[in-house]
N, C-alpha and C positions, 0 to 999 in steps of 0.2 A: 442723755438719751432715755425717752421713756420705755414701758415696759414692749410695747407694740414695737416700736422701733429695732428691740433688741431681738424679739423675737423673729422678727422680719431677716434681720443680718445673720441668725445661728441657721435658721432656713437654710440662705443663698449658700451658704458656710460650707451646712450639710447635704445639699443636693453637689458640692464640689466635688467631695469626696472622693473617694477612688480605692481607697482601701474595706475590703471586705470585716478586717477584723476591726479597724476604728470605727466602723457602724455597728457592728456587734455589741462592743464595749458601750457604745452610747445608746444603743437599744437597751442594754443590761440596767442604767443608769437610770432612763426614764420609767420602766417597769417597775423600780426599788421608788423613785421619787411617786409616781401613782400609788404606791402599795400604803406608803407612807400618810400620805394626805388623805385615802381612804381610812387607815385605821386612826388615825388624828381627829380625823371628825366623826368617828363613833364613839356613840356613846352609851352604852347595854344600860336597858334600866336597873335598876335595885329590886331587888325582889317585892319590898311593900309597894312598889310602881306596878311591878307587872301584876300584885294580888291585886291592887287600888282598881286597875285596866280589866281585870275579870269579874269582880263583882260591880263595875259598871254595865259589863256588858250583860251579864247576868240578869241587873238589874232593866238593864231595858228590854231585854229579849221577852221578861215576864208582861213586862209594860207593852210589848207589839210596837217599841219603835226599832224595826228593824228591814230592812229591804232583801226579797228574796232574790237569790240568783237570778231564777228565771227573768224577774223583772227587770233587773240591771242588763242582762243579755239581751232581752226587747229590747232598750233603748239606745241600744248600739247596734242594731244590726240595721 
């Protein structure tokens, strides 16, 4: 059974249900499993990353390659 399929069946499974506290417990479950895969794919830079990120920006802001507010908000309204 592919991953679709399985997801399909925990669904039909979960809308059965009828007990208040086994949706709780399994609301508990998915909360910890998102918590998990969010901090799984962070990744904080190293501090010479986040110096390297400042004096780029540094570096261009002196250069004028840089977009103001104002003008980003023009082109979305």
């Amino acid at each position: 059974m592919d991953l679709e399929a399985r997801k399909i069946e925990f669904i039909k499974d979960f809308l059965q249900l009828q007990s208040e506290e086994a949706i709780s417990r399994l609301e508990k479950v998915l909360k910890k499993e998102k918590k998990n895969v969010i901090e799984k794919d962070f990744n904080p830079m190293t501090q010479k990353e986040l110096d390297q990120r400042i004096d780029q920006s540094e570096e261009d802001f002196k250069n004028n390659r840089f977009k103001k507010t104002s003008d980003l908000l023009s082109k979305y309204k």
